[in-house]
DOVO-911510 format. One record per residue (C-alpha): residue number from 1; residue in one letter; x, z, y. Coordinates in steps of 0.25 Angstrom, whole numbers, plus 5000, padded with zeros to 4 digits. Example, Ala and Ser with C-alpha at 12.3 -4.5 7.8 and 13.67 -1.06 7.14 Angstrom:
<rs>
[1 "a" [5049 5031 4982]]
[2 "s" [5055 5029 4996]]
</rs>
This chain:
<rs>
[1 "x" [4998 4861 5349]]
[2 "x" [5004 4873 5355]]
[3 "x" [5016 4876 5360]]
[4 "x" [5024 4884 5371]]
[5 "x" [5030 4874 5379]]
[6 "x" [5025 4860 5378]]
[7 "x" [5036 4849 5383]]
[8 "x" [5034 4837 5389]]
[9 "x" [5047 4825 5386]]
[10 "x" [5057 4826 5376]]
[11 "x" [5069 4820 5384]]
[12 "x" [5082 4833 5385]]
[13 "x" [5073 4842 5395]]
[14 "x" [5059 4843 5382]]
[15 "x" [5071 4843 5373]]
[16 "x" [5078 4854 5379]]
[17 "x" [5067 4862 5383]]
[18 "x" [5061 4864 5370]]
[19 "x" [5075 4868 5364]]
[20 "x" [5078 4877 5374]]
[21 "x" [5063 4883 5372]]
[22 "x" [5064 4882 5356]]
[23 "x" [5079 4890 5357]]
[24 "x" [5070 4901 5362]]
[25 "x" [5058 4901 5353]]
[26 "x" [5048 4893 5364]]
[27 "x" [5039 4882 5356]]
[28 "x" [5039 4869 5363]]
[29 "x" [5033 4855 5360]]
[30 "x" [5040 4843 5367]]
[31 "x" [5031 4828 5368]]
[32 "x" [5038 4816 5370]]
[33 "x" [5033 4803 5373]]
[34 "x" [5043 4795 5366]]
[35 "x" [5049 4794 5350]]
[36 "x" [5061 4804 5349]]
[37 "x" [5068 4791 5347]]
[38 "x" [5066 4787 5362]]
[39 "x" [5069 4799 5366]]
[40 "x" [5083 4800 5360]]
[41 "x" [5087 4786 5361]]
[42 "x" [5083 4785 5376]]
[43 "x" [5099 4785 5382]]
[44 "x" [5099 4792 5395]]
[45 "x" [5110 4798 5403]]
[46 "x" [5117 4811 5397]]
[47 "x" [5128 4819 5407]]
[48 "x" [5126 4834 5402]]
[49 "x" [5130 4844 5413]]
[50 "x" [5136 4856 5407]]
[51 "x" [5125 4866 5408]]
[52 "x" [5115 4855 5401]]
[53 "x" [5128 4854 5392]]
[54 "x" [5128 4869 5389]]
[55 "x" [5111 4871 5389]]
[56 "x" [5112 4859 5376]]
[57 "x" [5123 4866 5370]]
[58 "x" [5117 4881 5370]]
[59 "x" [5104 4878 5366]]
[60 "x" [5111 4869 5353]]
[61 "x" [5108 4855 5353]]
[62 "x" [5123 4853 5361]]
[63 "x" [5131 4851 5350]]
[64 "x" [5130 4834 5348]]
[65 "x" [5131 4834 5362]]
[66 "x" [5146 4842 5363]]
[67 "x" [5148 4833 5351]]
[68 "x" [5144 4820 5355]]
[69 "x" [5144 4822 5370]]
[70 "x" [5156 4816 5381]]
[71 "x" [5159 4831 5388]]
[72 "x" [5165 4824 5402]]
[73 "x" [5173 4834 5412]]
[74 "x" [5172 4826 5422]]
[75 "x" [5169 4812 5426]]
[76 "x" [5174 4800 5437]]
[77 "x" [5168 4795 5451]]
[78 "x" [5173 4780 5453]]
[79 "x" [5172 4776 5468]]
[80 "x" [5182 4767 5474]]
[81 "x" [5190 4761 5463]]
[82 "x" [5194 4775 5457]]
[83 "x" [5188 4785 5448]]
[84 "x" [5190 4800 5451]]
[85 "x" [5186 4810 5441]]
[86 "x" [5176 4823 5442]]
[87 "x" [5182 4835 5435]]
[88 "x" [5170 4840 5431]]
[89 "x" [5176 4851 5422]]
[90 "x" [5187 4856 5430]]
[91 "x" [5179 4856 5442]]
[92 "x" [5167 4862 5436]]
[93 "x" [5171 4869 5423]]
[94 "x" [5160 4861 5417]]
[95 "x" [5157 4846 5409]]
[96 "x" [5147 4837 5405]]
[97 "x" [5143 4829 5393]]
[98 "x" [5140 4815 5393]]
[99 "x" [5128 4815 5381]]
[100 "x" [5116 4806 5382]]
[101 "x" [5102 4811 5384]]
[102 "x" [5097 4806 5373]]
[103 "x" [5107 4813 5365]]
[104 "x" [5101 4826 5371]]
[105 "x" [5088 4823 5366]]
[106 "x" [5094 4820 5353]]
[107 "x" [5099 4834 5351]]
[108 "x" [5087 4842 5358]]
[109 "x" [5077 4832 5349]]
[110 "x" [5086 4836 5336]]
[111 "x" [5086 4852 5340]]
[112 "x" [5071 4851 5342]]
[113 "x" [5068 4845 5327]]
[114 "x" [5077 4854 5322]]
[115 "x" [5071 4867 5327]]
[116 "x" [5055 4860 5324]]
[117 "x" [5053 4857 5340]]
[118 "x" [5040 4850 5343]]
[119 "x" [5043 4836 5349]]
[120 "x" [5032 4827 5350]]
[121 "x" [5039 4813 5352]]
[122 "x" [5029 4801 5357]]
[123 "x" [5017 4807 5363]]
[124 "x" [5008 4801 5374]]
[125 "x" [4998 4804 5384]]
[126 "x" [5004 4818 5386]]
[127 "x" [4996 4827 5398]]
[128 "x" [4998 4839 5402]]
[129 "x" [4989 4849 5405]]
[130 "x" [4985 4862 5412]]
[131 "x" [4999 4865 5414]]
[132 "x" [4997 4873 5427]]
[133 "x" [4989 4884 5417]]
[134 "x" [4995 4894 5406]]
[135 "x" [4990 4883 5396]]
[136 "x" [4996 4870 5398]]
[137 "x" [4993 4858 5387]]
[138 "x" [5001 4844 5384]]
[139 "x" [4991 4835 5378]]
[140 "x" [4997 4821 5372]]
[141 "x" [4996 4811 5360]]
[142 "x" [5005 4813 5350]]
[143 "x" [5003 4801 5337]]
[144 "x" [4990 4794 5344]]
[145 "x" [4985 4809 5344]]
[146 "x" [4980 4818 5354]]
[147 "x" [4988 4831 5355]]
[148 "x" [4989 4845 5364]]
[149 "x" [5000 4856 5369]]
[150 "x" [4997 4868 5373]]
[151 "x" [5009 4875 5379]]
[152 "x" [5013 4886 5391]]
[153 "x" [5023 4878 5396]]
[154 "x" [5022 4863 5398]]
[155 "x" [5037 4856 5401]]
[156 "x" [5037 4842 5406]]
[157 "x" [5052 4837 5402]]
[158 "x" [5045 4823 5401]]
[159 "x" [5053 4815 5414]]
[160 "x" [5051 4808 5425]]
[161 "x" [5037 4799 5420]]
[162 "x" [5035 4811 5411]]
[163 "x" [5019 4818 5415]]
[164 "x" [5025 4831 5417]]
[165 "x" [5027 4830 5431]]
[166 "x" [5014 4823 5434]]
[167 "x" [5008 4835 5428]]
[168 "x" [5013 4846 5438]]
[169 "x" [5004 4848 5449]]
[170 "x" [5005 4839 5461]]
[171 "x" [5004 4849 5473]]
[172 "x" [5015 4855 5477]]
[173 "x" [5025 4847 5469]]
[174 "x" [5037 4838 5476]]
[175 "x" [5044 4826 5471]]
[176 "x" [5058 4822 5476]]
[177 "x" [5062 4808 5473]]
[178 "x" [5073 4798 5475]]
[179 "x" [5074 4783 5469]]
[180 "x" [5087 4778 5471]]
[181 "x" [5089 4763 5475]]
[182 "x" [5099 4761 5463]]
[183 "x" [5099 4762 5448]]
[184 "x" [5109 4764 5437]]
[185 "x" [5110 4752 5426]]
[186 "x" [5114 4760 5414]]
[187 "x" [5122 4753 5402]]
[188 "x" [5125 4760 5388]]
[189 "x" [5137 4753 5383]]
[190 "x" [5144 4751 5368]]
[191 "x" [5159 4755 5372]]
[192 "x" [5168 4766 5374]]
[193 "x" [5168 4777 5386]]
[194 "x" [5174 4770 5398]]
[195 "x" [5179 4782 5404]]
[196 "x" [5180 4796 5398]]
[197 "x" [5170 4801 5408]]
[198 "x" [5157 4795 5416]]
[199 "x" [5161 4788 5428]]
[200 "x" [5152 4788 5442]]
[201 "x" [5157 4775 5450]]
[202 "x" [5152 4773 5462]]
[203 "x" [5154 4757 5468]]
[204 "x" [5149 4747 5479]]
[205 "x" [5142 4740 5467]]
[206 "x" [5136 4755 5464]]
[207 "x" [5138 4766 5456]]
[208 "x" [5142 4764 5441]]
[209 "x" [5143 4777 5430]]
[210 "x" [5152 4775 5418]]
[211 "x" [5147 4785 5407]]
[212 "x" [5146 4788 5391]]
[213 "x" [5136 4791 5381]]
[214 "x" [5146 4790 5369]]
[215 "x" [5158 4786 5364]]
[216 "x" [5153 4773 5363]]
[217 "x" [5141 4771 5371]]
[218 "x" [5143 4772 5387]]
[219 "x" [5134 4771 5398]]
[220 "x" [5135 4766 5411]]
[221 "x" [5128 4763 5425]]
[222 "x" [5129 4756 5437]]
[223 "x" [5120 4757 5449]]
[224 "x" [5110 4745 5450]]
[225 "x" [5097 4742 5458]]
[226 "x" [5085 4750 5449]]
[227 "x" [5077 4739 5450]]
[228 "x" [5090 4731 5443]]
[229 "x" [5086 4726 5427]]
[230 "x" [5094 4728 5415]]
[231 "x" [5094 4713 5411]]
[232 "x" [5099 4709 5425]]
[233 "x" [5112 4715 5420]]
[234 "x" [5122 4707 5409]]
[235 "x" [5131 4716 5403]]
[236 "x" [5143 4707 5410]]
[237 "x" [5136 4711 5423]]
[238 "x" [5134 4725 5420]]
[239 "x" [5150 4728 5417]]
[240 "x" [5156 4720 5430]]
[241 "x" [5147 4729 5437]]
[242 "x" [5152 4743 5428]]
[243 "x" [5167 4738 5428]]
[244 "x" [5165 4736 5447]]
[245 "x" [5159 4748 5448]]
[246 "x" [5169 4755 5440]]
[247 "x" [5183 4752 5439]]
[248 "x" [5192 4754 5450]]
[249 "x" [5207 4752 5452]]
[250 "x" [5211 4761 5441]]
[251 "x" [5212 4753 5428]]
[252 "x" [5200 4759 5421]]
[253 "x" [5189 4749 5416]]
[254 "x" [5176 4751 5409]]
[255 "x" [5174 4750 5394]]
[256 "x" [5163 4738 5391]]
[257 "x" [5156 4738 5382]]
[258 "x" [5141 4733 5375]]
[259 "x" [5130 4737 5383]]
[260 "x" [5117 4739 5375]]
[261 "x" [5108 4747 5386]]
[262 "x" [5105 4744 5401]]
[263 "x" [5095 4750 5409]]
[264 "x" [5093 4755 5423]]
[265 "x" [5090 4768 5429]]
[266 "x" [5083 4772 5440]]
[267 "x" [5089 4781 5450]]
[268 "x" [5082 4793 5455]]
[269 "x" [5079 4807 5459]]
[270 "x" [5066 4815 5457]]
[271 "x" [5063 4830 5459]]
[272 "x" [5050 4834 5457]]
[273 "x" [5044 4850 5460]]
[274 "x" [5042 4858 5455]]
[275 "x" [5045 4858 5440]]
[276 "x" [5033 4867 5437]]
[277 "x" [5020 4870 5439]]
[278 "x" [5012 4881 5432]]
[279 "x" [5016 4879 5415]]
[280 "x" [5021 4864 5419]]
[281 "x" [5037 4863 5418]]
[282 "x" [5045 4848 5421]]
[283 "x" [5059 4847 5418]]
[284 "x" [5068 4835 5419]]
[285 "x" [5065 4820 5422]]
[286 "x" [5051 4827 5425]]
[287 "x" [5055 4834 5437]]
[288 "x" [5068 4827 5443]]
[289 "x" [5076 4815 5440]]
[290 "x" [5090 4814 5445]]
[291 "x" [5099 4800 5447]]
[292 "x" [5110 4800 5435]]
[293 "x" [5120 4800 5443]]
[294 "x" [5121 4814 5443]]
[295 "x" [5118 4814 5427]]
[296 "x" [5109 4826 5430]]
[297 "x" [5094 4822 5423]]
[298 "x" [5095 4828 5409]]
[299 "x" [5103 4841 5415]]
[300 "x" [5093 4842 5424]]
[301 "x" [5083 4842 5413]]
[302 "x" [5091 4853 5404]]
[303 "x" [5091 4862 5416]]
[304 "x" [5077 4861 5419]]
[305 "x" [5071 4865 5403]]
[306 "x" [5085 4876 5405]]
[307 "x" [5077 4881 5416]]
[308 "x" [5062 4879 5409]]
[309 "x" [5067 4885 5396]]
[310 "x" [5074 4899 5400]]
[311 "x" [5060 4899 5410]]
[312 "x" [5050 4896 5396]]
[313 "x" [5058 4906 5389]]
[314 "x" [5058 4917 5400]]
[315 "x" [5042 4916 5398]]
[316 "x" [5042 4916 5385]]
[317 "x" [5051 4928 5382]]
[318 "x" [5049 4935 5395]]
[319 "x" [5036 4931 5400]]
[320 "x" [5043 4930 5411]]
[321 "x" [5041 4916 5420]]
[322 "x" [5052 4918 5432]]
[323 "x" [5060 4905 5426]]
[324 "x" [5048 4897 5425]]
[325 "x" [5043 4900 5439]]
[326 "x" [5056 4897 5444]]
[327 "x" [5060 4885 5435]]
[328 "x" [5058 4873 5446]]
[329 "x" [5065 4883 5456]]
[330 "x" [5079 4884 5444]]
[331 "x" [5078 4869 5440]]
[332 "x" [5077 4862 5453]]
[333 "x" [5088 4870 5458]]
[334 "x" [5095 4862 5446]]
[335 "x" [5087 4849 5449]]
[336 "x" [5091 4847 5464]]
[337 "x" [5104 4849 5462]]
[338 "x" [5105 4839 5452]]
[339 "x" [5097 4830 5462]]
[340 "x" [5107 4832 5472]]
[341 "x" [5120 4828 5464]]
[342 "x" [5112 4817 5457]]
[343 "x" [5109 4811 5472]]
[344 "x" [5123 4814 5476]]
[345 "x" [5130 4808 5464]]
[346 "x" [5121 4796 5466]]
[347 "x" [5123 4794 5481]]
[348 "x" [5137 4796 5480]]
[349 "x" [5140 4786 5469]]
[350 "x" [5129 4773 5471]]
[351 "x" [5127 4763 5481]]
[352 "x" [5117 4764 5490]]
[353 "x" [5113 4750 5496]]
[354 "x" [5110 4754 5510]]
[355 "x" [5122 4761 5511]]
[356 "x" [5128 4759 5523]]
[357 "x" [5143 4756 5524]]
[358 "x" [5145 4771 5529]]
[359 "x" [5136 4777 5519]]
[360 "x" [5145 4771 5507]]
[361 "x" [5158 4774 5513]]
[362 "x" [5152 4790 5514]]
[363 "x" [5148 4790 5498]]
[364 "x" [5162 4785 5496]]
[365 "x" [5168 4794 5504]]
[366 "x" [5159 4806 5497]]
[367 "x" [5165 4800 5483]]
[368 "x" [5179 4803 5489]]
[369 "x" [5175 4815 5493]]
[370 "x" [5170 4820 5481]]
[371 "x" [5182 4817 5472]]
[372 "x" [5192 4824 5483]]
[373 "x" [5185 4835 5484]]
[374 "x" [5187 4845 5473]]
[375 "x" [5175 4851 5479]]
[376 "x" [5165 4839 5481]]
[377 "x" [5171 4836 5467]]
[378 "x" [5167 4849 5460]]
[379 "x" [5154 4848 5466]]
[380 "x" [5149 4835 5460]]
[381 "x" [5156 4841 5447]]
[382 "x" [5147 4854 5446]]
[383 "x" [5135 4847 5449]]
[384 "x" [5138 4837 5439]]
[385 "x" [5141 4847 5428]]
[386 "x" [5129 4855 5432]]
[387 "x" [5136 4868 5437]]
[388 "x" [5128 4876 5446]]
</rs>
């Protein structure tokens, strides 16, 4: 096969760089290791900021998510018994969405069948080659079958364990990484939202998020050990430690509910540079991860192929290669930023084990700070919302 970009992962950044390309007349073929069924019911975390809410809605596959979206204004911190809300909106001019990854993928997969995009779900043993010369090639296995890409461009958009990454060329590069003594257990539960926005609680037991996925469905986490097991937890267990982390003084108290997912997550933060080298392009999980606490990752991703896509285009239709040459330089400016806030957000909020009793009486102390502050405060909100 031939093609002009050849895209490695089909999570939102493969998704949504082969629309972006496709809206301006650049050929792509996207390889998947998994079915388009994994893909799409894989339930990750999904806060849109308002620029990835805008890039969706521009480029035409926003419409389910302004539909079937939860457009939040603001959100609530909970630290001493009492809860005090971030006006995201009036201090920023600006929202989120609450709309699940999987959802995203949903509507890039459906834009990309409609308009006779290649995806090429279920491939293996996928290598990439020459990508540091003018001809770069993907070769794989497709149906027990041996197969071939030749492309200019090759984007690896395939995540952290993706083979992007191990592909870029070692000297030179720099890996920035943090593995935080902590973990979230995540919950998807049967019931009705809790609270009308997400809640970030912070606790001597450990931090706790309230959050939503649908008028039914909500999802919520708690801090626990990352080495912790998700059959170590009962259900009865799992909500006295939601309901003490929580509620405070106020009268408000968490909807139960059936719980038919647990899991636990990692907690992590990872830059890898640069994010090119020669005709070899990462974007996303392949080149950063961020702790959800600042619900950053898939926002990170959509600015990343935002970046890729104008640079492929300026080639394309200019011959011009200014946005390409600098697109590490644009996106980590984007990425450690995000890095920043999300090691904030996460310092701030969890507990920390080796705290010392002076060191915990500071995080609340920065808490109180923060919700005092109409400064402090519309800092934390325009980093939220993503307005630079």
């Amino acid at each position: 096969m031939r093609t002009q970009v050849a895209i490695v992962g089909a999570g939102p950044a493969g998704l949504l760089l082969s629309h972006l390309l496709h809206l301006q007349g650049i050929e792509s073929v996207v390889l998947e290791s998994r079915s388009k069924e994994e893909i799409e019911s894989t339930i990750r975390a999904g806060v849109l900021e308002q620029g990835t809410m805008d890039i969706l809605a521009n480029s035409g596959v926003g419409e389910r998510m302004k539909k079937e979206g939860a457009l939040h204004h603001g959100f609530e911190l909970a630290f001493n018994g009492a809860r005090h809300r971030i006006d995201l909106h009036e201090l920023t001019g600006k929202a989120i969405t609450v709309y699940a990854q999987h959802e995203v993928i949903k509507d890039l997969v459906a834009a990309r069948e409609a308009a006779g995009g290649q995806i090429l779900f279920g491939v293996r043993n996928v290598a990439l080659h020459d990508t540091q010369t003018d001809t770069p090639s993907v070769t794989f296995e497709h149906h027990g079958e041996g197969a071939r890409i030749d492309a200019d461009f090759i984007a690896g958009c395939d995540g952290f364990h993706g083979v992007a990454r191990p592909a870029m060329p070692q000297e030179g590069r720099n890996d920035y990484d943090r593995v935080y003594p902590f973990g979230w257990f995540g919950i998807l539960v049967e019931a009705p939202p809790s609270a009308p926005e997400l809640i970030y609680a912070r606790h001597e037991r450990g931090f706790a998020l309230v959050s939503t996925r649908s008028p039914t469905v909500q999802r919520m986490y708690f801090q626990c050990d990352p080495k912790d097991k998700a059959e170590n937890w009962s259900d009865d267990r799992i909500w006295a430690e939601m309901h003490a982390r929580t509620e405070g003084s106020d009268g408000w108290r968490l909807t139960e509910g059936k719980i038919f997912q647990k899991n636990v997550v990692g907690m992590r933060s990872f830059v890898s540079t640069p994010m090119q080298a020669g005709r070899l392009f990462l974007a996303g999980d392949a080149a950063h991860i961020v702790p959800p606490t600042g619900a950053k990752g898939m926002n990170l991703a959509v600015s990343d192929v935002n970046f890729l896509a104008q640079g492929i285009e300026q080639f394309y239709k200019q011959g011009a290669s200014e946005r390409l040459e600098r697109y590490t330089e644009d996106a980590l400016k984007r990425v450690w930023r995000a890095e920043y806030f999300s090691w904030w957000m996460t310092s701030m909020l969890h507990t920390f084990a080796d705290a010392s009793p002076f060191q915990r009486e500071v995080q609340r102390a920065e808490l109180e700070n923060v919700v005092a502050s109409r400064a402090l405060a519309t800092a934390l909100a325009e980093n939220y919302v993503g307005a630079f």
